[in-house]
DSSP file (Angstrom, degrees, kcal/mol; ACC not computed):
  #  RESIDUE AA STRUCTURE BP1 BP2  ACC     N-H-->O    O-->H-N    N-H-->O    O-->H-N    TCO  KAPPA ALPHA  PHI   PSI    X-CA   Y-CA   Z-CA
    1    1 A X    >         0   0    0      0, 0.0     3,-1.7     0, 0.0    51,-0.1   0.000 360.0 360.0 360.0 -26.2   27.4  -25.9  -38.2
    2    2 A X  T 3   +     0   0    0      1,-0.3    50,-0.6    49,-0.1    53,-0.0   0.420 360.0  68.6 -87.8  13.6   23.8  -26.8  -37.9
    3    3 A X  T 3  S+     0   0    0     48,-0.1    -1,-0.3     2,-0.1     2,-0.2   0.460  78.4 100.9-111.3 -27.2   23.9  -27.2  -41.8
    4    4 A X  S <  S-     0   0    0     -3,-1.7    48,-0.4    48,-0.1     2,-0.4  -0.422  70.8-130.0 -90.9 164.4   26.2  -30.3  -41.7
    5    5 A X        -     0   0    0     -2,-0.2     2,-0.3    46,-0.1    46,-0.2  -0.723  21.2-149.6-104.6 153.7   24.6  -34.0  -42.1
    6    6 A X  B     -A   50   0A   0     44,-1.9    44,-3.7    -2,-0.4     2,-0.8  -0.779  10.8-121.6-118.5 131.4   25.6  -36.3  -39.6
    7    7 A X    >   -     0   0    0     -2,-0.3     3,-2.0    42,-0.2    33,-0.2  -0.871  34.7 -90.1 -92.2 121.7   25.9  -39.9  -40.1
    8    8 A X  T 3  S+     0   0    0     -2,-0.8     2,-0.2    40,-0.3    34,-0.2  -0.096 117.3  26.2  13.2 139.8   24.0  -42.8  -38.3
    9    9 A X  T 3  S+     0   0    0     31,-1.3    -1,-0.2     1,-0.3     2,-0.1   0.212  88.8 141.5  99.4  -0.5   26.4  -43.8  -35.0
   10   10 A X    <   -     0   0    0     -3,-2.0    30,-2.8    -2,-0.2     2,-0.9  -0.370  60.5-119.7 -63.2 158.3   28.0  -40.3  -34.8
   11   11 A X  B     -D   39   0B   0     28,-0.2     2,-0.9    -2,-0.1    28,-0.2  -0.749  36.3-107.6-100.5 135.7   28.4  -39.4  -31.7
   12   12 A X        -     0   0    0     26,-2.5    25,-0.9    -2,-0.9    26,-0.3  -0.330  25.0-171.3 -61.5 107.1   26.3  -36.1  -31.0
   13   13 A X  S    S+     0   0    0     -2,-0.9     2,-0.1    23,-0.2    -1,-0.1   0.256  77.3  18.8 -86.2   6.4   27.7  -32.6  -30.5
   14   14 A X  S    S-     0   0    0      2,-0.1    -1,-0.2    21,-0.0    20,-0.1  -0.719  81.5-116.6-159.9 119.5   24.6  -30.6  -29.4
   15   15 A X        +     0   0    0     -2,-0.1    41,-0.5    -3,-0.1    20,-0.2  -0.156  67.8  85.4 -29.6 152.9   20.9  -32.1  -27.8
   16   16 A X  E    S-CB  34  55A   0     18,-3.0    18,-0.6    39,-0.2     2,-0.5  -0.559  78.3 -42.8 144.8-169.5   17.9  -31.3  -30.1
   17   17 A X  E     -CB  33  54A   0     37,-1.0    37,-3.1    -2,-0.2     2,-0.3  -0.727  41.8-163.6-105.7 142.5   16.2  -32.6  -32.7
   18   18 A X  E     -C   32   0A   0     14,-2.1    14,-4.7    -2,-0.5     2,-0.4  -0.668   5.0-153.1 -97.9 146.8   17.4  -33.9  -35.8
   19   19 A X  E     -CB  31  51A   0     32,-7.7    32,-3.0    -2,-0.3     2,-0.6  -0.991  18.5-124.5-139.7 124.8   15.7  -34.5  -39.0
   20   20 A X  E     - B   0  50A   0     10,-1.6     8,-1.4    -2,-0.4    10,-0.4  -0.596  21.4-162.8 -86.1 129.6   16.6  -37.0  -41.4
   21   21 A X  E     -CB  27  49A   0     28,-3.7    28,-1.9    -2,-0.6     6,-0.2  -0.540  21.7-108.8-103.3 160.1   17.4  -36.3  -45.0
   22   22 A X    >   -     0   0    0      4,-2.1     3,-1.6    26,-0.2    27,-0.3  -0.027  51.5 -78.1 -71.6 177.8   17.5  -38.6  -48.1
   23   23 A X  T 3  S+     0   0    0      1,-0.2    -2,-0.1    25,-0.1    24,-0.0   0.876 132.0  46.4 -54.5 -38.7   20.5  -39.7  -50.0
   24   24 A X  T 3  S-     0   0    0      2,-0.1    -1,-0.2     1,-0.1    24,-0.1   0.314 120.3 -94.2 -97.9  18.5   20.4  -36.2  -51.5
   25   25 A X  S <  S+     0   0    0     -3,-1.6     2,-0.3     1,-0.3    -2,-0.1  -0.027  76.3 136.3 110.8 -32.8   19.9  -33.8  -48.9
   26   26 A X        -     0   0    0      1,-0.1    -4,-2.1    -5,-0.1    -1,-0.3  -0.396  56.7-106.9 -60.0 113.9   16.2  -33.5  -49.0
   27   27 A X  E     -C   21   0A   0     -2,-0.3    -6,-0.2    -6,-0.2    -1,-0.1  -0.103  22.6-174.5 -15.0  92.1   13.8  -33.4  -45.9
   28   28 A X  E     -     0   0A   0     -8,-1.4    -1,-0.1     2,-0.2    -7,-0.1   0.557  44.0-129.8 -73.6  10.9   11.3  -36.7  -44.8
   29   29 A X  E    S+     0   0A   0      1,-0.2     2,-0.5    -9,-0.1    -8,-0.1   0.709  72.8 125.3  43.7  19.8    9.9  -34.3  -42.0
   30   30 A X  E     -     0   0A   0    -10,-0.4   -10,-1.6     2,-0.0     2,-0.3  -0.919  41.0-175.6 -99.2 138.4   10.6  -37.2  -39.7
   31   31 A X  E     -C   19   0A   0     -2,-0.5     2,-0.5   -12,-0.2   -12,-0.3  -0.844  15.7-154.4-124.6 159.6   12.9  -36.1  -36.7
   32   32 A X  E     -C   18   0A   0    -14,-4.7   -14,-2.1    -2,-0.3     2,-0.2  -0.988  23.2-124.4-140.8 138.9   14.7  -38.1  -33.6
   33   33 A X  E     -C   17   0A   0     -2,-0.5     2,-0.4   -16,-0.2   -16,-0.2  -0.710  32.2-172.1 -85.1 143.9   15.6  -36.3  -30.1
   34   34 A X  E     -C   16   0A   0    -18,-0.6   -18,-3.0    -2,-0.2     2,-0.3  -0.972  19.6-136.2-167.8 143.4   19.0  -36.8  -29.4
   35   35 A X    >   -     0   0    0     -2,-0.4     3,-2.5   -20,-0.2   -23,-0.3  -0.828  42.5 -97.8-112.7 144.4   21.2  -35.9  -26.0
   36   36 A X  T 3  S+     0   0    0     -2,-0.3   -23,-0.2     1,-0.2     3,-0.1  -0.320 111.6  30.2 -39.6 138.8   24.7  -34.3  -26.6
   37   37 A X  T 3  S+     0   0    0    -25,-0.9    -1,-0.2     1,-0.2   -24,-0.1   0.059  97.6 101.6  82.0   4.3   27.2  -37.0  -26.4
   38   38 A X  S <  S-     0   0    0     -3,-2.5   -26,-2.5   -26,-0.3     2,-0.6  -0.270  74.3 -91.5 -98.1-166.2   25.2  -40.0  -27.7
   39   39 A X  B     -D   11   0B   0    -28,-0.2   -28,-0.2    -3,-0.1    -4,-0.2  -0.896  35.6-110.1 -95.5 134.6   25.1  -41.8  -31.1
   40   40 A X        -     0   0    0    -30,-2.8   -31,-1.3    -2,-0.6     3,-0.1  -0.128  41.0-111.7  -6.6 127.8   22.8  -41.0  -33.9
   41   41 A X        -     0   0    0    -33,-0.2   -31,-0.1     1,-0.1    -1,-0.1  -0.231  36.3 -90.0 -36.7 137.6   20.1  -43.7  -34.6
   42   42 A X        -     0   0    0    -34,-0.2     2,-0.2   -33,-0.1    -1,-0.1  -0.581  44.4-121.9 -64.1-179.7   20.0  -45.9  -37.7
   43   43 A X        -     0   0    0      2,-0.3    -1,-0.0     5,-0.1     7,-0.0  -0.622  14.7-121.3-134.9 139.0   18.1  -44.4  -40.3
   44   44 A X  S    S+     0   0    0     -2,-0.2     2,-0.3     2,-0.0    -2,-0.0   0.864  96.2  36.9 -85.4 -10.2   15.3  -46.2  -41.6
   45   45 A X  S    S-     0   0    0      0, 0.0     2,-0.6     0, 0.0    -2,-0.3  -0.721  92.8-104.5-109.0 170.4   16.6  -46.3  -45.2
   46   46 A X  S    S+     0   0    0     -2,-0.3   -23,-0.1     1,-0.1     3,-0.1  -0.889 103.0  33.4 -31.4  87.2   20.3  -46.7  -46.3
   47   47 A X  S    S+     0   0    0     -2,-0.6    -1,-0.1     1,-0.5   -26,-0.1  -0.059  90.5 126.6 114.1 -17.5   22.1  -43.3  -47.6
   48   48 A X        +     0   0    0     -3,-0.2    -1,-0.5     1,-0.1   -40,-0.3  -0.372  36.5 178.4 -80.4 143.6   20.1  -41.3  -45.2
   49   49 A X  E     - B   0  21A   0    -28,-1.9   -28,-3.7   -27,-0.3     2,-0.4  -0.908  22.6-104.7-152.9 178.0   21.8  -39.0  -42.8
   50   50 A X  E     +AB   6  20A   0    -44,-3.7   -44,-1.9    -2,-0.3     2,-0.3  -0.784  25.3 175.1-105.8 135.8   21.0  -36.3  -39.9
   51   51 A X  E     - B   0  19A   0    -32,-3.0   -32,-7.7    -2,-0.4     2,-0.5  -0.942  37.1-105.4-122.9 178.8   21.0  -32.4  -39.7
   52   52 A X  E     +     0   0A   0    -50,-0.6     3,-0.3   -48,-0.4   -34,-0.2  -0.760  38.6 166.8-100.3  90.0   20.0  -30.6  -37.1
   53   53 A X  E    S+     0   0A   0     -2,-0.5     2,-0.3     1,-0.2   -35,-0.2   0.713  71.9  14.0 -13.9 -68.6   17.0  -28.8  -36.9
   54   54 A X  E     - B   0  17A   0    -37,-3.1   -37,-1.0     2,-0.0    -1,-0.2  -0.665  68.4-160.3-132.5  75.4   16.0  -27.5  -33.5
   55   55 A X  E     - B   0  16A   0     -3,-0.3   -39,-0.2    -2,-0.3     2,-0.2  -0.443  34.1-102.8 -74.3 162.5   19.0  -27.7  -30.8
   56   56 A X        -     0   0    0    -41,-0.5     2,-0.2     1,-0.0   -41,-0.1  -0.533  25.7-129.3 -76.1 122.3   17.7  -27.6  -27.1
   57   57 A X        -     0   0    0     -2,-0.2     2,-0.3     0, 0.0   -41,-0.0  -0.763  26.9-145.0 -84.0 139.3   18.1  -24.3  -25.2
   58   58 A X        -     0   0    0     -2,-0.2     2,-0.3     2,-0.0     0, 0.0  -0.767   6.6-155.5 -92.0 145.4   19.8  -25.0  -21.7
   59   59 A X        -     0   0    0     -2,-0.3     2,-0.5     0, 0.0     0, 0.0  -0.787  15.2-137.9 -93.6 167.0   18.9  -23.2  -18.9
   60   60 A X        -     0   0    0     -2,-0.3     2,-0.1     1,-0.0    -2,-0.0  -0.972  16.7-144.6-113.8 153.8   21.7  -23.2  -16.4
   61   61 A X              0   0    0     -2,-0.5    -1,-0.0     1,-0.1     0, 0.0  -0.191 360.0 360.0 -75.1 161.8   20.5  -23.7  -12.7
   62   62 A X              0   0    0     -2,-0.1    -1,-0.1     0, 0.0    -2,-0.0   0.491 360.0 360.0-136.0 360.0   22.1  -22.0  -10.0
């Protein structure tokens, strides 16, 4: 799952960081932090999309 690209103004299905790829899949090594249920950024180019990289370990409290 962490293998699919994400478009811009999806809404996000796990916290962590996301890294934006070119039109063709390929890394910019720029990433954006992103909470579980919000939208994706735009993208600074056009064609450009998100995977996810690093999701965020929860702890749970008690």
């Amino acid at each position: 799952m962490a293998d699919e690209l994400k478009k811009p103004g999806e809404i996000a299905k796990q916290s962590g960081q996301y890294e934006i790829t070119g039109p063709r899949g390929g890394g910019t090594g720029e990433e954006r932090t992103v909470t579980k249920g919000e939208p994706l950024p735009p993208t600074p180019q056009a064609g450009q999309r998100y995977k996810l990289v690093d999701a965020t370990k929860h702890k749970r409290s008690k």
